[in-house]
C-alpha positions as CSV (number, residue, x, y, z in Angstrom):
1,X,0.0,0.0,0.0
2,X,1.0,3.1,-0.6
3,X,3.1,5.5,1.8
4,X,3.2,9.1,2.2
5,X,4.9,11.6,4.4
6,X,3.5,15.1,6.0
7,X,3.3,17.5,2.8
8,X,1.2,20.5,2.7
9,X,-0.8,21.9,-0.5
10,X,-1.5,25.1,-1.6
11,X,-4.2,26.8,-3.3
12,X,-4.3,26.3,-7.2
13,X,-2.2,28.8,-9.0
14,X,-5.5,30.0,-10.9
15,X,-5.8,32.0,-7.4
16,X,-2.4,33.6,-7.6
17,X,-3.2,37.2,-7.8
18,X,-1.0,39.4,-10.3
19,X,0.1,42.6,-8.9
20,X,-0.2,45.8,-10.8
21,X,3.4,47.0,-10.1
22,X,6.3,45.9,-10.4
23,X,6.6,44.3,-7.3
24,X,5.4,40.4,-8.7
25,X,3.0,38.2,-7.5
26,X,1.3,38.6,-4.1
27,X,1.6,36.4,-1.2
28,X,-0.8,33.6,-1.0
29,X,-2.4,34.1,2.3
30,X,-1.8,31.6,4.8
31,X,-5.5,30.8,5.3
32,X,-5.2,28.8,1.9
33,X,-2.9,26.7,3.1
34,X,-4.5,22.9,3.5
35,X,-2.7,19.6,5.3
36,X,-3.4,17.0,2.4
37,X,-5.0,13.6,3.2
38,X,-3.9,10.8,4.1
39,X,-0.5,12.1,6.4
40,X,0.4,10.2,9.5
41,X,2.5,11.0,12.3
42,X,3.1,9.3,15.7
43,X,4.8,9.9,19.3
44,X,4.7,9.4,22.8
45,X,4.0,11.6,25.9
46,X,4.8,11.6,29.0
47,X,1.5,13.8,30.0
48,X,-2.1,13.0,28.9
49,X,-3.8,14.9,26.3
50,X,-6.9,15.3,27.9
51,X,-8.4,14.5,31.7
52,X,-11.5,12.8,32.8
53,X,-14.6,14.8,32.4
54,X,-13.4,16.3,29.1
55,X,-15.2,16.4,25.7
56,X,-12.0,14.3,24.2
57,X,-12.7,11.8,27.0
58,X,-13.1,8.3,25.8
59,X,-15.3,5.3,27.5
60,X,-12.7,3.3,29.2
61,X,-14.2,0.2,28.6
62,X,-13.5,0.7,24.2
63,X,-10.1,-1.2,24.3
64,X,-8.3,-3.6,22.7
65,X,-7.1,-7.1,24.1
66,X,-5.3,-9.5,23.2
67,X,-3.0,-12.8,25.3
68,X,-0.2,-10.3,25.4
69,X,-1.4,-6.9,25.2
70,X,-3.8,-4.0,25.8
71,X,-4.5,-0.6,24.0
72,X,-6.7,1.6,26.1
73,X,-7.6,4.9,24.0
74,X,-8.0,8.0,26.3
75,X,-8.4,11.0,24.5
76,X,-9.9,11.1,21.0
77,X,-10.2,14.5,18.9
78,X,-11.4,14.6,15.4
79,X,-12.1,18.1,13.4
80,X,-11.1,19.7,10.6
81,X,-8.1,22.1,12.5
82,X,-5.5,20.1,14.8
83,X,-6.8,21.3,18.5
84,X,-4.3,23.8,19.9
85,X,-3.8,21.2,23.1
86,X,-2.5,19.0,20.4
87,X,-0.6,21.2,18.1
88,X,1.7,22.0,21.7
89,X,2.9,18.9,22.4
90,X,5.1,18.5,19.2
91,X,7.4,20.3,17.3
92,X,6.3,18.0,14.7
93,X,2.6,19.2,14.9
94,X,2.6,22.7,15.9
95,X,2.4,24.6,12.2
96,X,-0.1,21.8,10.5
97,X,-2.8,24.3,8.7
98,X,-6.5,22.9,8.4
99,X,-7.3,20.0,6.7
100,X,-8.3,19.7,3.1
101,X,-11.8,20.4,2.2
102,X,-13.7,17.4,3.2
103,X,-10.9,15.7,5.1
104,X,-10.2,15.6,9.0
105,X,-7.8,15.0,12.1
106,X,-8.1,11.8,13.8
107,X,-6.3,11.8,17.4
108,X,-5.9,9.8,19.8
109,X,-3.9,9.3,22.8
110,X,-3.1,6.0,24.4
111,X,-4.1,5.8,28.5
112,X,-1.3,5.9,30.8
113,X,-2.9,3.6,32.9
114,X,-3.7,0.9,30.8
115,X,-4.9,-2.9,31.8
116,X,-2.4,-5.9,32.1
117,X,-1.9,-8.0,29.6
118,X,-3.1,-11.3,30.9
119,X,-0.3,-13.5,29.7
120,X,2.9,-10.3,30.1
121,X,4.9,-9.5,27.1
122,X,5.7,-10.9,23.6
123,X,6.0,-9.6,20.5
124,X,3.4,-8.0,18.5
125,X,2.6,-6.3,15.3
126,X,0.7,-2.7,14.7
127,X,-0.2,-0.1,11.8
128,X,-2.6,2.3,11.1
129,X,-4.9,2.1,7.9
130,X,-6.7,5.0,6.2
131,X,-8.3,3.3,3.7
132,X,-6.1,1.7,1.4
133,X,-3.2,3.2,2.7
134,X,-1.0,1.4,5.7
135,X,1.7,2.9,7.9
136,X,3.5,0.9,10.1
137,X,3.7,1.2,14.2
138,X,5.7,-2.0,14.8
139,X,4.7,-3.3,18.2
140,X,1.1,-1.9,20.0
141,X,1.1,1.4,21.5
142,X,2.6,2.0,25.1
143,X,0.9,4.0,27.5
144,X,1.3,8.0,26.3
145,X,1.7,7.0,23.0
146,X,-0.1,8.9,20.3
147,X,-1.0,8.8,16.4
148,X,-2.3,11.9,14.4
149,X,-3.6,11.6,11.0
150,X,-5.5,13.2,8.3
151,X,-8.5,11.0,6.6
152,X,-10.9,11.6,4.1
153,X,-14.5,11.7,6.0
154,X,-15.8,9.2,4.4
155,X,-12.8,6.6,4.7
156,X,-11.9,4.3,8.0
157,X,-8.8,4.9,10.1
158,X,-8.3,2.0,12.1
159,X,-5.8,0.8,14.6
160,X,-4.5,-2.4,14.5
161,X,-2.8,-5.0,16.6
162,X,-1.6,-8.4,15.8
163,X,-1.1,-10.8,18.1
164,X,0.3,-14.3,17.7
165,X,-1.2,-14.3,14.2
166,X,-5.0,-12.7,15.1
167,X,-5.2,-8.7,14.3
168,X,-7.7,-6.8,15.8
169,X,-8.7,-3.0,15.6
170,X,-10.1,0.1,16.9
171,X,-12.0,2.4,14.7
172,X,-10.2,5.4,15.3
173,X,-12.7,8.6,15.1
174,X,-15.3,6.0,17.6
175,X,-13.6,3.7,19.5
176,X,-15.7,0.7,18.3
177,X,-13.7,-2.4,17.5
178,X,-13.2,-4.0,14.5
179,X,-12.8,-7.7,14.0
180,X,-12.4,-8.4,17.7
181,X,-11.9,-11.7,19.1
182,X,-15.7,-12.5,20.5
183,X,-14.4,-13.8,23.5
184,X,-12.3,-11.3,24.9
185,X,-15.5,-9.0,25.5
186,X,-18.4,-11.1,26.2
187,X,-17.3,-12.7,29.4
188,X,-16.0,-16.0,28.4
189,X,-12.6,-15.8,29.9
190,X,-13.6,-15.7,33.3
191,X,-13.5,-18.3,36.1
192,X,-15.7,-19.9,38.2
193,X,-16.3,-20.6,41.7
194,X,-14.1,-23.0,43.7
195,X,-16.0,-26.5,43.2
196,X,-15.3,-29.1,45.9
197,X,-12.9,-31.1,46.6
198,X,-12.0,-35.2,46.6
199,X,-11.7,-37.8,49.1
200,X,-10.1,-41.0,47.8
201,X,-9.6,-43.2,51.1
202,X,-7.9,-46.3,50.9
203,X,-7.8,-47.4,46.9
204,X,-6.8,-50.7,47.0
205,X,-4.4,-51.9,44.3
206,X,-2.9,-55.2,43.7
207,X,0.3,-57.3,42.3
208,X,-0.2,-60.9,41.6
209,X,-0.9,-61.8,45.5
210,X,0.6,-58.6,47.0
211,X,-2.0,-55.6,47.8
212,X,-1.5,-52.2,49.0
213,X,-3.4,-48.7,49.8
214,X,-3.3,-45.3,48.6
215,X,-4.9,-42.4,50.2
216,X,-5.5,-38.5,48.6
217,X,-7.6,-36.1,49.6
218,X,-8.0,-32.4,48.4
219,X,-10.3,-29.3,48.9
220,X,-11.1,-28.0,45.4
221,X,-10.5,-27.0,41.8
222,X,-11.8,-24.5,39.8
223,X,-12.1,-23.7,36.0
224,X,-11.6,-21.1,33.5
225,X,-12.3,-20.2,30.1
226,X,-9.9,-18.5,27.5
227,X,-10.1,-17.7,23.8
228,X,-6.3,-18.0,23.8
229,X,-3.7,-21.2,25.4
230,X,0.2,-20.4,25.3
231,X,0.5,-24.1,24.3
232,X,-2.3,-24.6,22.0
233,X,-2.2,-21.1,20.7
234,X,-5.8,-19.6,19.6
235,X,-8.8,-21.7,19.9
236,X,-10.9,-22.3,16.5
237,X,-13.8,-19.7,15.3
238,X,-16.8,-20.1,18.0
239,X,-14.7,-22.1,21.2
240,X,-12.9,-21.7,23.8
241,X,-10.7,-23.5,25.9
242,X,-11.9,-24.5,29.2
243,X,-9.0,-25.3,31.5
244,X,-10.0,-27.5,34.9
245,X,-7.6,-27.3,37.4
246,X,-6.8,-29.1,40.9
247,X,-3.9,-30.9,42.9
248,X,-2.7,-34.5,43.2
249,X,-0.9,-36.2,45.5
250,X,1.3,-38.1,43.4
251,X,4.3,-38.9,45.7
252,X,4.0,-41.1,48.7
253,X,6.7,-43.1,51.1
254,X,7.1,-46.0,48.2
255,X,4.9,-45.4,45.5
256,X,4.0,-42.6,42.8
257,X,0.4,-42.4,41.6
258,X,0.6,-40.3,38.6
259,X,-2.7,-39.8,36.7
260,X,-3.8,-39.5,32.9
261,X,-6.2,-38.2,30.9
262,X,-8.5,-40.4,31.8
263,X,-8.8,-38.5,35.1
264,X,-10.4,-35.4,34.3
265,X,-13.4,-35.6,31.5
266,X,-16.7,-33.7,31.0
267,X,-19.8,-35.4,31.7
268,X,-21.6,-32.8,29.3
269,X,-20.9,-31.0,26.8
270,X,-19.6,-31.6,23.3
271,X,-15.9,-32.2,24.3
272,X,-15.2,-35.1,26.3
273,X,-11.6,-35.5,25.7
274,X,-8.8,-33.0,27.2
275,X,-7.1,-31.3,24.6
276,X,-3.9,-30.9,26.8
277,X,-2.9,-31.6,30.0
278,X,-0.4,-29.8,32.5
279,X,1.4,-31.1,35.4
280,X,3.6,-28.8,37.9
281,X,5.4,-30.1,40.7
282,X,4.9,-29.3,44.1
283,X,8.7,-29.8,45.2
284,X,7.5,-33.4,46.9
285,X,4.1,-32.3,47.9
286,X,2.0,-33.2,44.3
287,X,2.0,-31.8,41.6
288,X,-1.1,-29.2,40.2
289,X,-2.6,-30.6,37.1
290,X,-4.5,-28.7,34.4
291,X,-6.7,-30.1,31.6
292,X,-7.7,-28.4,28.9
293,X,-10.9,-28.6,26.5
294,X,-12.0,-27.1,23.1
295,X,-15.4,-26.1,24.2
296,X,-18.1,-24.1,21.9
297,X,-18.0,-20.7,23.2
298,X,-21.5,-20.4,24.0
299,X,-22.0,-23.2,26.8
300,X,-21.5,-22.0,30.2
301,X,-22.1,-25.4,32.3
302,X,-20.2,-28.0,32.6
303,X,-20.3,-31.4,34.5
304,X,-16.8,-32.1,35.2
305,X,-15.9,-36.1,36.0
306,X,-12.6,-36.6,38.1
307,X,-11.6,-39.9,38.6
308,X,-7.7,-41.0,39.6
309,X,-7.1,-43.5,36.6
310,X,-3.4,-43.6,35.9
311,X,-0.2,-45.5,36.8
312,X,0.3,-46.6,40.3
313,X,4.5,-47.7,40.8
314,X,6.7,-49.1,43.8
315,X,9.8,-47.6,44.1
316,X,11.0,-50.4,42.5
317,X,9.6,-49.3,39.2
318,X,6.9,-52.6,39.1
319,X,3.3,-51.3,38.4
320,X,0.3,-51.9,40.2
321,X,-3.2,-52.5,39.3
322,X,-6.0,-50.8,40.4
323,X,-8.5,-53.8,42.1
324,X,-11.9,-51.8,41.0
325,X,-12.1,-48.7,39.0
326,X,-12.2,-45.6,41.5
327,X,-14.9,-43.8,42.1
328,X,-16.1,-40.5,39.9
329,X,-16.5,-37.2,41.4
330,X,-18.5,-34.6,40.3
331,X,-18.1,-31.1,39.7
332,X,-20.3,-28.0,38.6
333,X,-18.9,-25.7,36.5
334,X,-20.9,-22.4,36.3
335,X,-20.0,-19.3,34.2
């Protein structure tokens, strides 16, 4: 697309008015002066451009999200002559004349206070595009940052982020997204309650005619749902990825019960099968365990089914069977 740096334009030279001495052509007078469309210039400041209250006050709650960042626009101004407020804080924009008949300034100021990224920093991509026209920001906008342009009035300037592949943007003269991820903004990735606990007392396992029994007990889980998983990466158009978490024993005075994916299914629902599944230790105390599902992003119940099916191993490495399959617990999630 094509590029373009700040030029002004002057009035057609049909308007230059011939003297009738010797002196030449008169001055064109600086009111004829126009910034063309379709310039672009960016910065950052360390003060905001407007305060709360203001007409150039945005609604906090018209952002951007993504897994590893957030653009918050605070102060918006769009008219046909830069605001003076604006034209002060750079050298770069304090002589810009009025815009071109039937174009206008689009401003905006990043927040300085914006919202945490929910999984910190990586890499991302931005740009600005008027139209057909593209100009380049690198990564997203920090806080203070700022972009100025001039557009046409009746083409789109739109911010855009890209992040791990998926763009999103924010109309720029209203703050209303365009082609945001659904489930960033309707609630899905939230969490639920703490469900209950297990009580597994005295499983009884067997090796030809030895036996043995394992204990574990714990107080909870919970679940959450996310449009985005660092190992899976984004979920498919219309799901989510529900991620049920709780803690295991695992380690006892001569054996290791580790479980599978058996252990954590959905009794409802249209995926029964984890996705993925986490384990971090617990420095000899267990380890935390996370399974994840590809659920549609409309369903907010679930019947969750733990079970402890997995390997059960003596510390010398000989594995035992489970004499009857344990019994299920049940959990309610509700979103």
């Amino acid at each position: 697309m094509p590029l373009r740096t700040h030029k002004l334009i002057f009035a057609p030279l049909a308007i230059l008015l011939l003297a009738s001495s010797a002196c030449g052509y008169v001055p064109i007078p600086d009111v004829l002066e126009r910034t063309a469309p379709h310039e672009f210039f960016f910065g950052a400041d360390s003060d905001p451009w407007c305060e709360r209250g203001d007409d150039y006050w945005t609604d906090e709650a018209r952002h951007i999200l993504g897994p590893h960042f957030t653009v918050d626009v605070a102060c918006r101004f769009v008219s046909e002559e830069l605001p003076a407020q604006v034209a002060a804080r750079s050298s770069a924009l304090a002589d810009l004349p009025k815009a071109e008949d039937g174009s206008e300034f689009v401003v905006n100021q990043v927040s300085m206070t914006p919202m945490d990224a929910q999984y910190g920093y990586a890499p991302t991509r931005a740009w600005v595009t008027i139209g057909d026209y593209e100009f380049e920001l690198r990564e997203a906008p920090d806080p203070g940052d700022w972009v100025v342009l001039t557009a046409p009035a009746d083409e789109q300037a739109v911010l855009w982020v890209e992040d791990a592949g998926r763009a999103q943007g924010v109309d720029m003269r209203t703050g209303e997204r365009v082609d945001p991820v659904f489930a960033f903004y309707n609630g899905v990735p939230s969490t639920t309650d703490l469900f209950s606990g297990y009580r597994y007392e005295e499983v009884y396992f067997d090796r030809g005619a030895e036996y043995t029994w394992l204990s574990c007990e714990y107080d909870g889980g919970s679940a959450w749902r996310n449009p985005w998983d660092e190992e899976l990466g984004w979920a498919d158009d219309g799901t989510v990825f529900l991620t049920v978490g709780t803690t295991w024993c695992r380690d006892f005075d001569e054996f290791t019960w580790s479980l599978d994916r058996r252990a954590i299914v959905l009794a409802s629902g249209e995926a029964a099968e984890p996705v993925a599944w986490h384990e971090n230790d617990l420095d000899g105390m267990g380890v935390e365990i996370y399974a994840v599902f590809e659920v549609p992003d409309y369903d907010a119940e679930f019947t969750i089914a733990f079970a402890p099916y997995g390997r059960v191993l003596d510390d010398q490495d000989r594995e035992w069977d489970f004499r009857e399959d344990p019994a299920t617990t049940e959990w309610e999630a509700l979103f």
